[in-house]
C-alpha positions as CSV (number, residue, x, y, z in Angstrom):
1,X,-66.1,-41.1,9.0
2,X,-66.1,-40.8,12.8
3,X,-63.7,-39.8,15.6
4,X,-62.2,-42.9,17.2
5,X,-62.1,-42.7,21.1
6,X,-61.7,-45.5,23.4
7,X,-65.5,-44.8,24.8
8,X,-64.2,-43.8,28.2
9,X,-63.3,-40.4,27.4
10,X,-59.5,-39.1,27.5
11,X,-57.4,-37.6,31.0
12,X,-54.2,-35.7,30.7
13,X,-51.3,-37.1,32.1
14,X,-51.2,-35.7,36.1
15,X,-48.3,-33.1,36.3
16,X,-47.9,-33.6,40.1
17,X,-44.2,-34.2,41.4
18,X,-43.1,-33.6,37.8
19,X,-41.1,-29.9,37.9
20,X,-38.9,-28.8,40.7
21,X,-39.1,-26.2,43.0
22,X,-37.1,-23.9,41.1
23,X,-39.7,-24.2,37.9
24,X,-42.8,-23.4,39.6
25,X,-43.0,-19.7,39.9
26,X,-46.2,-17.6,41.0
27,X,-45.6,-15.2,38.4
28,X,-49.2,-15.4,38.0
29,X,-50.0,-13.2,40.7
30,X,-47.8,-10.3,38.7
31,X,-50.2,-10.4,35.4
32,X,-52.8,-12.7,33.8
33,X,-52.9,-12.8,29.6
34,X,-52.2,-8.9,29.5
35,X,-53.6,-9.4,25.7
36,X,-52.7,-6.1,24.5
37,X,-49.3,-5.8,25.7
38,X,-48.5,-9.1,24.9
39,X,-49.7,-8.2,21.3
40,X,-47.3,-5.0,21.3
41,X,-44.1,-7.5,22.4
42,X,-44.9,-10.2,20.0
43,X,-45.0,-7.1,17.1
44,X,-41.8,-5.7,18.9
45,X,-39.7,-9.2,18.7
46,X,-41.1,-9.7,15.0
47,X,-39.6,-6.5,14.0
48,X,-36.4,-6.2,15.6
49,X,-35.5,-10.3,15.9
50,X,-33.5,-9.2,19.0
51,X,-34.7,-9.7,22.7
52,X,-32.0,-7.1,24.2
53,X,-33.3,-4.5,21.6
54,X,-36.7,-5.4,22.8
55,X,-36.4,-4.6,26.4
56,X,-34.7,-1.4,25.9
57,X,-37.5,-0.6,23.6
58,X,-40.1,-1.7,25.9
59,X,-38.6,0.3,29.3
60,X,-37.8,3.5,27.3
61,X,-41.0,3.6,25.8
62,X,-42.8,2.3,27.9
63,X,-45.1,0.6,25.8
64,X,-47.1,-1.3,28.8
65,X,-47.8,2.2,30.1
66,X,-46.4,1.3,33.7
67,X,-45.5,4.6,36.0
68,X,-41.4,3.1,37.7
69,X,-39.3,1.4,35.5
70,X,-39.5,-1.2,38.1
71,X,-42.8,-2.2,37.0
72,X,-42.2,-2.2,33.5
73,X,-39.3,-4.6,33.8
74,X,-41.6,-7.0,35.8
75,X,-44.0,-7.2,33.2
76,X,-41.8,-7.5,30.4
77,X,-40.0,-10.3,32.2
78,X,-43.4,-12.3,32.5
79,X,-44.5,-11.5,29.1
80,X,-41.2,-12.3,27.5
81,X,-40.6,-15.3,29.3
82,X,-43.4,-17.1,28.4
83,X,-42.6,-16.2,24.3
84,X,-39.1,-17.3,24.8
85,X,-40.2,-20.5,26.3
86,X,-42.4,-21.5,23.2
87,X,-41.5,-24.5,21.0
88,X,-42.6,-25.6,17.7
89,X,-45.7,-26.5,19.2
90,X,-46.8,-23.3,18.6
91,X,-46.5,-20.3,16.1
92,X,-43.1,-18.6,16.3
93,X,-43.3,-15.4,17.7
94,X,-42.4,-13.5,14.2
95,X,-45.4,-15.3,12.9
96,X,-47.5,-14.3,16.2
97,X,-48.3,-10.8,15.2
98,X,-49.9,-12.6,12.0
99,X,-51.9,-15.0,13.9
100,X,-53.4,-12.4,16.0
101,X,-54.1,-10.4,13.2
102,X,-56.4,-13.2,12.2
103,X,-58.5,-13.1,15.2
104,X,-61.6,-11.9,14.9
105,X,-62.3,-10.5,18.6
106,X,-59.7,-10.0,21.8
107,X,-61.1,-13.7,23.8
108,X,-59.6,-15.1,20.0
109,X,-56.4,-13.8,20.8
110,X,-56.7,-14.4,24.3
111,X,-57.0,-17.8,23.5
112,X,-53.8,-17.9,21.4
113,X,-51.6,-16.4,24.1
114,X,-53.1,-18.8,26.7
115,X,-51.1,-21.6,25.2
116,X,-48.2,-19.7,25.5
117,X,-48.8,-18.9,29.5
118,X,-49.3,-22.6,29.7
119,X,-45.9,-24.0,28.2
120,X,-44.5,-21.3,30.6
121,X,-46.0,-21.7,33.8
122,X,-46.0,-25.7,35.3
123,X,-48.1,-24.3,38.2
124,X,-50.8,-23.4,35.6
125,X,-50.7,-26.3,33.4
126,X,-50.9,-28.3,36.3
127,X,-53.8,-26.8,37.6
128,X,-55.7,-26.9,34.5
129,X,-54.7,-30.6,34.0
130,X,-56.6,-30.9,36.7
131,X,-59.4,-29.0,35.5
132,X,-59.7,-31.3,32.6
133,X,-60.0,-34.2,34.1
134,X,-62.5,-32.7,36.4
135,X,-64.7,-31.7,33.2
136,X,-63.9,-35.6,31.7
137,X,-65.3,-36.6,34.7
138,X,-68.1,-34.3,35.6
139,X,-69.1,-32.4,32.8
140,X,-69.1,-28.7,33.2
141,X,-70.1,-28.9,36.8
142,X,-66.8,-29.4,37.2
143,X,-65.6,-26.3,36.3
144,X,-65.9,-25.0,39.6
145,X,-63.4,-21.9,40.4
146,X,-64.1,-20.8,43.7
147,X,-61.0,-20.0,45.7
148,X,-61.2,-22.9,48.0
149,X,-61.4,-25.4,45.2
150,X,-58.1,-23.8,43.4
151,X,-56.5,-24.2,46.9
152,X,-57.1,-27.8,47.1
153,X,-55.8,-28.4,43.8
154,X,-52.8,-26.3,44.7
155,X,-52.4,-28.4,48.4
156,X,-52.9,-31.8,46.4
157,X,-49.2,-30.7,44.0
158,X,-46.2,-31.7,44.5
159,X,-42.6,-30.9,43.4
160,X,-40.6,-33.7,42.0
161,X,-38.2,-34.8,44.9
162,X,-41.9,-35.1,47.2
163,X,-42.2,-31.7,49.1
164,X,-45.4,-30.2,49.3
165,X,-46.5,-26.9,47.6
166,X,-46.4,-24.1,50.3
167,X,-47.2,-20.4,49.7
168,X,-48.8,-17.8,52.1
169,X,-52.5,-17.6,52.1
170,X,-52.1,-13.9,50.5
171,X,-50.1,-15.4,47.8
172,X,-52.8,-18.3,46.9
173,X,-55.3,-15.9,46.6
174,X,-53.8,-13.2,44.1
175,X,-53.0,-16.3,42.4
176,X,-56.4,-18.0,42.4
177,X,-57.5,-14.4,41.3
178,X,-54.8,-14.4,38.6
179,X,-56.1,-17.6,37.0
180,X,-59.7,-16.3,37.1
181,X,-58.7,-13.5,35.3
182,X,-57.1,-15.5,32.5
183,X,-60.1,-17.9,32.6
184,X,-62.9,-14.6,31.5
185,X,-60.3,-13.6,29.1
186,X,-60.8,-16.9,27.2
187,X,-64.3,-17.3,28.0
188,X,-64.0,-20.1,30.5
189,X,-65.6,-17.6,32.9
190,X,-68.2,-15.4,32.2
191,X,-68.4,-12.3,34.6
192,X,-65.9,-10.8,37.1
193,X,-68.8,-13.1,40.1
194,X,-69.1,-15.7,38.0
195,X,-67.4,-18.5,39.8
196,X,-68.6,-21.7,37.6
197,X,-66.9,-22.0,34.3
198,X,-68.3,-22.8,31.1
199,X,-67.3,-24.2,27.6
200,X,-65.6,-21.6,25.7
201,X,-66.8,-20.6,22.0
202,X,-64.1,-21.1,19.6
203,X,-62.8,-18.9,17.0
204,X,-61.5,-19.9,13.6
205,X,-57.9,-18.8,14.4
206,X,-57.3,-20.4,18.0
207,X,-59.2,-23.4,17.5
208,X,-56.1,-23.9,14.1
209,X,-53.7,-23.4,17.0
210,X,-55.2,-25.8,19.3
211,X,-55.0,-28.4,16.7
212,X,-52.0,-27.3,15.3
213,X,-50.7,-27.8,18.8
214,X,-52.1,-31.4,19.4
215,X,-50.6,-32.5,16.0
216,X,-47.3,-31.2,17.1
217,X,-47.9,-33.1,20.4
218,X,-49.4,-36.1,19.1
219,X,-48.7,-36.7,15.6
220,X,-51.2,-38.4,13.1
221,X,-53.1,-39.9,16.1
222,X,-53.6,-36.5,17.6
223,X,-57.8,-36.6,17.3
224,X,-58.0,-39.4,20.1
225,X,-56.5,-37.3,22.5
226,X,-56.7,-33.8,21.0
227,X,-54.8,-32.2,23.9
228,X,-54.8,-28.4,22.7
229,X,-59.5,-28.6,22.2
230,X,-59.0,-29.7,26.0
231,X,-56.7,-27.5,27.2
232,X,-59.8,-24.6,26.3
233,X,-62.2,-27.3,28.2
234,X,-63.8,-28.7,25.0
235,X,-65.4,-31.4,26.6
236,X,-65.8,-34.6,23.9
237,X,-69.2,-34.1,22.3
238,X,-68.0,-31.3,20.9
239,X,-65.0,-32.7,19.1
240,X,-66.8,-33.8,16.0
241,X,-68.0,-30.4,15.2
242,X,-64.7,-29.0,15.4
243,X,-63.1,-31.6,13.7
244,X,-65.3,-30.6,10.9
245,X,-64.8,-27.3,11.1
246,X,-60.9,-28.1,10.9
247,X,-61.9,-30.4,7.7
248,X,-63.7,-27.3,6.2
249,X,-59.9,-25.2,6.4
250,X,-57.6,-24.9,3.1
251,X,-54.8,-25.6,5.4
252,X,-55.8,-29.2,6.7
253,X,-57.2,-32.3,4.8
254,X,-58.9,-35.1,5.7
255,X,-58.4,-38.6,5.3
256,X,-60.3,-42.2,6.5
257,X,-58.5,-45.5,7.9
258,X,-61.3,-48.2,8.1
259,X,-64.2,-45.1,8.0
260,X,-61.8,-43.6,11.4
261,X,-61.6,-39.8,10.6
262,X,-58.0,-38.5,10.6
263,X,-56.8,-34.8,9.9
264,X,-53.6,-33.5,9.4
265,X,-52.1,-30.2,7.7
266,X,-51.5,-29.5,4.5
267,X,-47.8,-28.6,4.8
268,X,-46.7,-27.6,8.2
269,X,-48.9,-26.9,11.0
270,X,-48.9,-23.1,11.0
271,X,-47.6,-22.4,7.2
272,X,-50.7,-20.3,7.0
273,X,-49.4,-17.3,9.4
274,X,-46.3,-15.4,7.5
275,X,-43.5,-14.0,9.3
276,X,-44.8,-10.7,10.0
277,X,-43.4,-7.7,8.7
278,X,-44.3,-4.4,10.2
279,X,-43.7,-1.3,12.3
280,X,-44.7,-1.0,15.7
């Protein structure tokens, strides 16, 4: 059975002059993925199943070892926000902890949280929308992250009633370092010089999420445009090798249409992580 793609490889939608001014936040500049903390508030929600609990937990405690309170509240806000923001397109944040306990190494669980900072932040899906279709149409030359390039990308968006994007020069640059930053933590990037990406190496436990997440988005159809592979820049000659490896898990089955290869889960898309039950 083989994948069926139209031959001319597959864009994601452009984001520009889609979110308004008041949803495009540079939050980024604040903190990147912040794995281990985020790990510690994921546990923290699954255990107490109450936000306001969890952020007087988080500032007496201070469990993101931050010196002023000030700083603690910033971080938790950032972190928080992007859990609260998830949908059933991803794991619920009382089955989180569980996920991550499936990783194997921290870029695995980097990778998890990444699609969690990008159904938050419009200013980072965006951006790596455009990313995408920069590696559709280049290959992984163009995977280019020096400053200037994230600038243009940033100059070229647009909020939905037309106005241009416009942040000081400062700004644009902790945030171009920000989104480096998340890029190493996933393995798009490999050193802190490195300024050309590459294709990440996929774990068992984010590459489930990142197809649990395109069938969520796509439905049945979901391997002609598997949106969560390219959102960690799996270009399209490596989909049939993850597709297999996706075959190969309890949790999914396969299934042919006229030899066209189609995958879909077992039960629900992430019925193998378990609400998690635990102390912090």
């Amino acid at each position: 059975m083989t994948l069926r793609t139209d031959g001319r490889g597959v864009s994601l939608p452009s984001l520009d002059s889609t979110f308004s001014d008041d949803e495009v936040t540079m939050v980024l500049t604040r903190c990147g993925l912040l794995v281990d903390r985020a790990e510690t508030l994921a546990r923290l929600y699954a255990h107490h199943r109450d936000w306001t609990v969890v952020e007087e937990k988080w500032i007496e405690e201070r469990f993101d070892e931050r010196s002023t309170r000030g700083s603690s509240k910033g971080i938790y806000r950032a972190l928080s926000s992007r859990f609260k923001t998830a949908g059933s397109e991803l794991p619920s944040i009382v089955q989180l902890p569980s996920v991550l306990d499936r990783c194997e190494t921290v870029r695995d669980k980097a990778q998890v949280l990444y699609f969690y900072l990008l159904e938050d932040d419009p200013l980072v899906k965006y951006t790596v929308h455009r990313y995408v279709d920069r590696l559709q149409e280049s290959g992984v030359d163009g995977l280019g992250f020096e400053q200037e390039t994230i600038e243009r990308l940033l100059s070229e968006f647009h909020y939905e009633d037309g106005s241009e994007f416009d942040y000081a020069e400062s700004t644009t640059r902790r945030w171009g370092e920000g989104l480096r930053s998340v890029l190493r933590d996933i393995g798009g990037l490999d050193t802190q010089q490195t300024l050309q990406g590459q294709i990440p190496n996929l774990g068992t436990t984010p590459l489930l999420v990142a197809s649990g997440y395109s069938w969520e988005v796509h439905g049945d159809d979901w391997l002609s445009q598997p949106t969560g592979w390219l959102y960690l820049f799996q270009s399209e000659q490596y989909w049939g090798s993850l597709a297999e490896r996706v075959s190969d898990d309890p949790n999914w089955e396969a299934s042919g249409i006229h030899g066209e290869l189609r995958l879909q889960p077992v039960d629900d898309a992430y019925d193998w992580a378990d609400p998690w039950e635990g102390e912090v």
